[in-house]
MDTraj code that builds the backbone (N, CA, C; nanometers):
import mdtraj as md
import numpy as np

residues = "UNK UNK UNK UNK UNK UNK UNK UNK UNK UNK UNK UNK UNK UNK UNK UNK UNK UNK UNK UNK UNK UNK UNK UNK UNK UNK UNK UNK UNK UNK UNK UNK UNK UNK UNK UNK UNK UNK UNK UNK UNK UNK UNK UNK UNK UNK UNK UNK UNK UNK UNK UNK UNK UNK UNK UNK UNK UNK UNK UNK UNK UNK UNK UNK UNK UNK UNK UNK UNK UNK UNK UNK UNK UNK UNK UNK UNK UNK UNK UNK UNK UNK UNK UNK UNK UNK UNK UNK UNK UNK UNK UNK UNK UNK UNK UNK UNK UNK UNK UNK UNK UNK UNK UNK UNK UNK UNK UNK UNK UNK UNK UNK UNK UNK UNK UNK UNK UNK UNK UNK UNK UNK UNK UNK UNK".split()
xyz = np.array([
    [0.0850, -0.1163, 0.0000],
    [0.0000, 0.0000, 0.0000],
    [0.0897, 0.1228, 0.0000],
    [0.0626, 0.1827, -0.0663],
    [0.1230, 0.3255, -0.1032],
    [0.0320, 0.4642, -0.0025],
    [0.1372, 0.5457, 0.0836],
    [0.0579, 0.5935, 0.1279],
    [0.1475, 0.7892, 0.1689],
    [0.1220, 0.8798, 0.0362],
    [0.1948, 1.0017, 0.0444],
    [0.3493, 0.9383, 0.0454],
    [0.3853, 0.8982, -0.0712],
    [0.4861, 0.8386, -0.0913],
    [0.6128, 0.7363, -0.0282],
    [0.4825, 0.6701, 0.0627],
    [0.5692, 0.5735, 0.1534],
    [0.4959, 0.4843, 0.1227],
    [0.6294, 0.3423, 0.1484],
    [0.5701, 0.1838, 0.0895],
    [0.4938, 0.1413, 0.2652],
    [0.3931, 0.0890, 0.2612],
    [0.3520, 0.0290, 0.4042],
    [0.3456, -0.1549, 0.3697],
    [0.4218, -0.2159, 0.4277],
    [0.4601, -0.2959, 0.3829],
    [0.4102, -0.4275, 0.4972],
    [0.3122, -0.4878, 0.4878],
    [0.2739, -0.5607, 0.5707],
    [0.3541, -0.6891, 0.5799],
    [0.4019, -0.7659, 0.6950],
    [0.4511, -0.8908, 0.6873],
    [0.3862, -1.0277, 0.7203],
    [0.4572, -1.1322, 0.7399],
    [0.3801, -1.2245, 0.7759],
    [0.2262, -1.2304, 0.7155],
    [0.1857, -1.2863, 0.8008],
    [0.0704, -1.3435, 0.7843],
    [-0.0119, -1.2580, 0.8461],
    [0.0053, -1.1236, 0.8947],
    [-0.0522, -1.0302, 0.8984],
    [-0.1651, -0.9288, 0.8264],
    [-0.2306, -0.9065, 0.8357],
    [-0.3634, -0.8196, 0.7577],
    [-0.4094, -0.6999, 0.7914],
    [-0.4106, -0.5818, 0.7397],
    [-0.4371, -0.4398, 0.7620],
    [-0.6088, -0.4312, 0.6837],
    [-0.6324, -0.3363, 0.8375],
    [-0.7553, -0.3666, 0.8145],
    [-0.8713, -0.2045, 0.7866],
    [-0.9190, -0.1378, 0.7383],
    [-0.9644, -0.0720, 0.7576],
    [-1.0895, -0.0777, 0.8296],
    [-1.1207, -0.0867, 0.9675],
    [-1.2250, -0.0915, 1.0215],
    [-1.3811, 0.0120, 1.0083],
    [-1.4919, -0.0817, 1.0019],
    [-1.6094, -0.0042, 1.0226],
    [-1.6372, 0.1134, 1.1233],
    [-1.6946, 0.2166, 1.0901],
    [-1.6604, 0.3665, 1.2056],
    [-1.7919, 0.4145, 1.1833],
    [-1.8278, 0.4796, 1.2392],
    [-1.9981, 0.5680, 1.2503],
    [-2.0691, 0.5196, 1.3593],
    [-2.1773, 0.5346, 1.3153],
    [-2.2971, 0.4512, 1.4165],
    [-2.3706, 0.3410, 1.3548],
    [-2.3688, 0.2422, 1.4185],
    [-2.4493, 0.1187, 1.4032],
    [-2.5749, 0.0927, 1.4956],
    [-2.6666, 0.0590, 1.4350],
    [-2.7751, 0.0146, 1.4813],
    [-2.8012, -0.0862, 1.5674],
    [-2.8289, -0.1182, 1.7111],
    [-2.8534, -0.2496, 1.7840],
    [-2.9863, -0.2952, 1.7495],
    [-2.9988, -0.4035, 1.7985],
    [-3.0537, -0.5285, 1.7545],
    [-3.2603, -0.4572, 1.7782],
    [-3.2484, -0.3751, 1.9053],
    [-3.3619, -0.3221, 1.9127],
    [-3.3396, -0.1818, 1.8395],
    [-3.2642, -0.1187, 1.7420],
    [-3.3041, 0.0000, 1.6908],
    [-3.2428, 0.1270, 1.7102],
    [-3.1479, 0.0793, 1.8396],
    [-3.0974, 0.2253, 1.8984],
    [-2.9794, 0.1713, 1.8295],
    [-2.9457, 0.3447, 1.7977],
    [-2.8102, 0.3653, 1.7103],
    [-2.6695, 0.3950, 1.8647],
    [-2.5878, 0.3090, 1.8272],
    [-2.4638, 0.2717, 1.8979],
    [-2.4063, 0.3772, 1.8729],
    [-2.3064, 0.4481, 1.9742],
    [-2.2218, 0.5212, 1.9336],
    [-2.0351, 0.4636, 1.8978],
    [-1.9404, 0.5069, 1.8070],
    [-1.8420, 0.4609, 1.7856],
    [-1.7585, 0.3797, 1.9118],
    [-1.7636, 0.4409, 2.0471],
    [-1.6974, 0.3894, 2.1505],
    [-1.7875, 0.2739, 2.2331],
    [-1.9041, 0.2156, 2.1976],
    [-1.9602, 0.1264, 2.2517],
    [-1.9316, -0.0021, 2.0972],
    [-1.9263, 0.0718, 1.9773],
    [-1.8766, -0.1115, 1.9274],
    [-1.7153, -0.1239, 1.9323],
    [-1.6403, -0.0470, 1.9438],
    [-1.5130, -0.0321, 1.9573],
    [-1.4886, -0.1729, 2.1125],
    [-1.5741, -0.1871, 2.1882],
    [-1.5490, -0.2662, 2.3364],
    [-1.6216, -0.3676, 2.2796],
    [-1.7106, -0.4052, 2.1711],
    [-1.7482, -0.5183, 2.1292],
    [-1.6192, -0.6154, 2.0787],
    [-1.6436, -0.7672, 2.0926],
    [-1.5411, -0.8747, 2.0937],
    [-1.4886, -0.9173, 1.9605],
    [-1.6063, -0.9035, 1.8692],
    [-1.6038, -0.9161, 1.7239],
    [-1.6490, -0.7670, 1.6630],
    [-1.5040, -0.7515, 1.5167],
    [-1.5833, -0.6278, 1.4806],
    [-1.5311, -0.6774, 1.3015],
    [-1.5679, -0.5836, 1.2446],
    [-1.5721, -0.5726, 1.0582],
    [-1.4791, -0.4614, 1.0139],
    [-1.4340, -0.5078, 0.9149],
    [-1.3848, -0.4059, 0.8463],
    [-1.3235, -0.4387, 0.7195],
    [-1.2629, -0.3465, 0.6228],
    [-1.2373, -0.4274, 0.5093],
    [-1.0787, -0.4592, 0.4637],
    [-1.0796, -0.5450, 0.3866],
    [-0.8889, -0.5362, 0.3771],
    [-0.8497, -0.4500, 0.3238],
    [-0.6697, -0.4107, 0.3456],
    [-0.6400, -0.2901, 0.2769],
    [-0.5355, -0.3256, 0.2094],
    [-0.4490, -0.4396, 0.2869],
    [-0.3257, -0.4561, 0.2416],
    [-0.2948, -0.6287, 0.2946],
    [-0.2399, -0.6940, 0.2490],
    [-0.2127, -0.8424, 0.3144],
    [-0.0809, -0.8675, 0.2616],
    [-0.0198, -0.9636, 0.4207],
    [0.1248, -1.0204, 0.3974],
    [0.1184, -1.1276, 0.3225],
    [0.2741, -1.1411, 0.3006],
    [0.2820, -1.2753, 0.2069],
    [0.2789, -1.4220, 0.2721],
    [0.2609, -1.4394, 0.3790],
    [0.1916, -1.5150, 0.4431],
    [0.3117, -1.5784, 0.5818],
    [0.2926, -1.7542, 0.5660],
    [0.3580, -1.7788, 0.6878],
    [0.5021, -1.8240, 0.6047],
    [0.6384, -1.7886, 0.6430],
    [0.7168, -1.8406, 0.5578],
    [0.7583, -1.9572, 0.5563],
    [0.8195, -2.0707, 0.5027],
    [0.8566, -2.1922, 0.5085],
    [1.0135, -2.2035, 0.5059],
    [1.0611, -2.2626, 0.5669],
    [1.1987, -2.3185, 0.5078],
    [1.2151, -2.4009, 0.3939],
    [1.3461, -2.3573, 0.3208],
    [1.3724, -2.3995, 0.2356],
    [1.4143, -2.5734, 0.2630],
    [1.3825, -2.6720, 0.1965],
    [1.4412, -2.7936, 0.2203],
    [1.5502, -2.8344, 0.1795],
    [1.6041, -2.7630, 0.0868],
    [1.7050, -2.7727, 0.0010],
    [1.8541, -2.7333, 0.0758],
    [1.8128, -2.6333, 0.1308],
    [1.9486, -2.5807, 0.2290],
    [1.9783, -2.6823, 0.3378],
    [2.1063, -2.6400, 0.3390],
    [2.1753, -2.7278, 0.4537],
    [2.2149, -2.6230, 0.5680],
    [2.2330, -2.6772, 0.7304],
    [2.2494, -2.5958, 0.7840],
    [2.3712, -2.6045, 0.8658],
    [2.4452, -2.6944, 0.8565],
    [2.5766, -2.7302, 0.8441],
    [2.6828, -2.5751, 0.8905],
    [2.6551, -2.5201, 0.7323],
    [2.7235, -2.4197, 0.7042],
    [2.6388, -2.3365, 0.6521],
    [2.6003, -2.2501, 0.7426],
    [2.4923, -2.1244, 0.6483],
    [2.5572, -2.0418, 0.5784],
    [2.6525, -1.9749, 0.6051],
    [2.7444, -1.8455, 0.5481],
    [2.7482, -1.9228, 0.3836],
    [2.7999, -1.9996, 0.3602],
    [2.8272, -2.0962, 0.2384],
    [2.6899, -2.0367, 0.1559],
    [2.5827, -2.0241, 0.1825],
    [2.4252, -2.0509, 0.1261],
    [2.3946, -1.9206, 0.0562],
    [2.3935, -1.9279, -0.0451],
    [2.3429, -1.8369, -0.1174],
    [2.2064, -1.8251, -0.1118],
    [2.1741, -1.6489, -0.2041],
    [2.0362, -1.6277, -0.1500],
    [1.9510, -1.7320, -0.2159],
    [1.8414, -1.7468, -0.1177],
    [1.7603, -1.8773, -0.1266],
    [1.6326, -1.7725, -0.1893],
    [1.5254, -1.7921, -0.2616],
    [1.3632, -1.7867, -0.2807],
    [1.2875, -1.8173, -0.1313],
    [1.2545, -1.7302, -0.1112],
    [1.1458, -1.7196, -0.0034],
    [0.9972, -1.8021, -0.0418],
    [0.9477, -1.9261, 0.0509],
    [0.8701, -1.9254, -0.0058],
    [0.6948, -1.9306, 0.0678],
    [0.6396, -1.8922, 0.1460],
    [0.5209, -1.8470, 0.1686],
    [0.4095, -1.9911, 0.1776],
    [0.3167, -2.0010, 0.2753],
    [0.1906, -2.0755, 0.2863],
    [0.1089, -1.9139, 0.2631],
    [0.0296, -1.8646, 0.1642],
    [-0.0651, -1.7548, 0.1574],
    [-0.1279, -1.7116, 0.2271],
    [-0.1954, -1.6039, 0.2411],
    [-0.3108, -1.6099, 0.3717],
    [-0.4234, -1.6524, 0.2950],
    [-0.5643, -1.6093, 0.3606],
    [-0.6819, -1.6652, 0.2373],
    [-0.7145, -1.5271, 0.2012],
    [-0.7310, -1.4243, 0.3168],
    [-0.7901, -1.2743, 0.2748],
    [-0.7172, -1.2283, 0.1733],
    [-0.7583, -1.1728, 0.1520],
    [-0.7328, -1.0289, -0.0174],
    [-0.8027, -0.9164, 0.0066],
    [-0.7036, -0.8044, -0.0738],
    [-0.7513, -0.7059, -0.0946],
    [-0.9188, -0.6859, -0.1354],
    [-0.9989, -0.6316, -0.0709],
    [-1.0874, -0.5782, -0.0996],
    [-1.2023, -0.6722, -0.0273],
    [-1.1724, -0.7657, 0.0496],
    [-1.2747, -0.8357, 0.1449],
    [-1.2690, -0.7772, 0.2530],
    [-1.4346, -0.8470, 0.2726],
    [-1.5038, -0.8021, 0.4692],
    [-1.4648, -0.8952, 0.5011],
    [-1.4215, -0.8616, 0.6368],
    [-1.3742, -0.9443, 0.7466],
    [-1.4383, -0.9209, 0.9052],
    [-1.4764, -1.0426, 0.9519],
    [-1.4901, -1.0243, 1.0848],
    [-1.3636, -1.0938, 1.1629],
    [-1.3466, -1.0212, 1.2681],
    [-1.2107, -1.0873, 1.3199],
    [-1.2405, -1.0159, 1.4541],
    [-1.1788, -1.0926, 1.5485],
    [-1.1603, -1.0561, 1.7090],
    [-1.1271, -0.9456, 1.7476],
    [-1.2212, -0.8806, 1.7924],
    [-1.1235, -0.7110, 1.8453],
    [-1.0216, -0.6976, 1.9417],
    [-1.0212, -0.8310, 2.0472],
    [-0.8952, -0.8167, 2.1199],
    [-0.7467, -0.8137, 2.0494],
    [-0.7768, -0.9571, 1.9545],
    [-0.6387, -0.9791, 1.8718],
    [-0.5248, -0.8809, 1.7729],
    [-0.6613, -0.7451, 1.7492],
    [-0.6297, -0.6251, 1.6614],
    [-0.5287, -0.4910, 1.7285],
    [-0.4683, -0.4462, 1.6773],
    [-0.3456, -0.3480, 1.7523],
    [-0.4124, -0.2632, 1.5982],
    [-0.4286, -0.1528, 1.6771],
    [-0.5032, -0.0025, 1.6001],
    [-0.3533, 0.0731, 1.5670],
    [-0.3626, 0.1297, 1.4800],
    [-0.2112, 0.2120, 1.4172],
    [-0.3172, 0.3261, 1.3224],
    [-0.2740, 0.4126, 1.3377],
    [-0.2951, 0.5858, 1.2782],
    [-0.1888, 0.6055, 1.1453],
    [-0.2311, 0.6194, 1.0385],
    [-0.1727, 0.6582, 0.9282],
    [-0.2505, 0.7974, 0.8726],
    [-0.1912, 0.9016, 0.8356],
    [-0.2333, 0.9834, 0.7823],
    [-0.3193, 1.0339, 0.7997],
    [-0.3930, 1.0549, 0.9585],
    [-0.5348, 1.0497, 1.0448],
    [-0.6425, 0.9456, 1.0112],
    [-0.5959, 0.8521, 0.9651],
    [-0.7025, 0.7173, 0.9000],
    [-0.6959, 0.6671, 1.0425],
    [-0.7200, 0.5711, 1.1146],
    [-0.7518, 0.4433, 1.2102],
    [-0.7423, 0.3086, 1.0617],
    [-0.6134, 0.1983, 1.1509],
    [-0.6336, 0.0970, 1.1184],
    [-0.5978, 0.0178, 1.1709],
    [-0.6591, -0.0962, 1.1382],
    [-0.5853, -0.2192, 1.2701],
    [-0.4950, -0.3095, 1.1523],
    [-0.4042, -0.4005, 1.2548],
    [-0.3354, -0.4864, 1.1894],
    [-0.4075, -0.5948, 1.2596],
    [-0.4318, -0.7411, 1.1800],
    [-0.4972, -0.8792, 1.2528],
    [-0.3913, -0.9832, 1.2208],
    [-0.3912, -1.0675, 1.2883],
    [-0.2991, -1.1681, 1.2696],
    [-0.4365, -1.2884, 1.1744],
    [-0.3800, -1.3364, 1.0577],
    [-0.5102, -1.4252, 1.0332],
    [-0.5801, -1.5437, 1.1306],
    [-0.5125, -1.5709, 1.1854],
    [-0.5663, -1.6399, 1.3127],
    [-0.7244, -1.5775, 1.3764],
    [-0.6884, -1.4526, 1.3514],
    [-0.8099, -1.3704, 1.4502],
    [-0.9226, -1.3288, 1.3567],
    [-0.9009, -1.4016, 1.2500],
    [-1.0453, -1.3285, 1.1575],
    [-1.0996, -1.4944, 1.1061],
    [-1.2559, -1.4311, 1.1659],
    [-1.3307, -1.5753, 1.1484],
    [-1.4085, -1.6027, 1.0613],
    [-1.4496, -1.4956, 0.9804],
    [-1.5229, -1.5358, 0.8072],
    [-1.4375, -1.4196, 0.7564],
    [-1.4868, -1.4351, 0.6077],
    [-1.4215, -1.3745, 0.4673],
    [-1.5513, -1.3695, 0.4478],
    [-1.5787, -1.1961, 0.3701],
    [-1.6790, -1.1927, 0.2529],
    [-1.6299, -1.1596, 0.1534],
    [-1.6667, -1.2472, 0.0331],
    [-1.5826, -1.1766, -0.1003],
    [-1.6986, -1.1800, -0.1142],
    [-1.7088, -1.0507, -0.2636],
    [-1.8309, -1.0086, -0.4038],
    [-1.7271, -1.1319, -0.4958],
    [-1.7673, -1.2545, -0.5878],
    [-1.7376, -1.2990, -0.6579],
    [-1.7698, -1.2579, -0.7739],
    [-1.6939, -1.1859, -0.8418],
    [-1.7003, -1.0856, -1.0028],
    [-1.7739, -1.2057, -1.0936],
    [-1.7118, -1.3330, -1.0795],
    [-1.7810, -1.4396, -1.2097],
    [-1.8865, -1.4500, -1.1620],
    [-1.9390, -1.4742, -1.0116],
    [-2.0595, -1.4860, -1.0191],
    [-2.1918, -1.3336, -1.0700],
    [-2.1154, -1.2774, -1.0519],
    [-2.1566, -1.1447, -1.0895],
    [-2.2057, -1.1113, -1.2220],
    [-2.1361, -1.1320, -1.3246],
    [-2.0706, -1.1432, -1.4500],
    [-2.1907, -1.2393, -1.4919],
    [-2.2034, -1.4013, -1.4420],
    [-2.2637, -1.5022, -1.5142],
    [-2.4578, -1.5189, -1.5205],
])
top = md.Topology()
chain = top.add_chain()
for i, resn in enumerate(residues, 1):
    res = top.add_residue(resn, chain, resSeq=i)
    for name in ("N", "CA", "C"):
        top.add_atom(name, md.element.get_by_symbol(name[0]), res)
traj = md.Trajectory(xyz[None], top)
């Protein structure tokens, strides 16, 4: 993610999240204010940016002698999220970070418990 000419560069298996903000409606009608779903356990928001996942070791290297080892290919288990999905994920597990007066959280994928994608083919067909 590009952001006023800086790279924001997510790692791991990590996920940046742009969280839901305003007022939401409870279940009987009354509109919530921002600091009462903020203390809720589960919250939404959408992706912004995702790491390249969990890394693996190479099998090929020996560890004998590392210095010897030339650079190896990095190679990644993926996460499942992508750019541009809803996510619900645990609000404890989330660490909030301020960019450019935005609010965003980072999630570890561990802590997000559905994916919504819009599927374009199904869209399309």
């Amino acid at each position: 993610m590009r952001n006023n000419g800086k790279n924001i560069i997510v790692v791991g298996d990590r996920i940046l999240i742009r969280p839901d903000t305003g007022e939401k409606k409870s279940p009987s009608g009354l509109y919530l204010p921002p600091s009462v779903i903020e203390k809720q356990d589960v919250r939404g928001g959408v992706v912004v940016e995702v790491g390249p996942g969990i890394p693996l070791g190479s099998p090929d290297s020996t560890f004998d002698e590392p210095w010897k080892e030339k650079k190896s290919n990095v190679k990644y288990i993926p996460t499942q999220a992508e750019v541009g999905d809803y996510v619900l994920f645990l609000s404890k597990a989330s660490i909030e970070i301020e960019l450019e007066k935005r609010k965003y959280l980072i999630v570890s994928q561990s802590a997000i418990l559905v994916l919504i994608r819009d599927d374009i083919e199904q869209v399309l067909a």
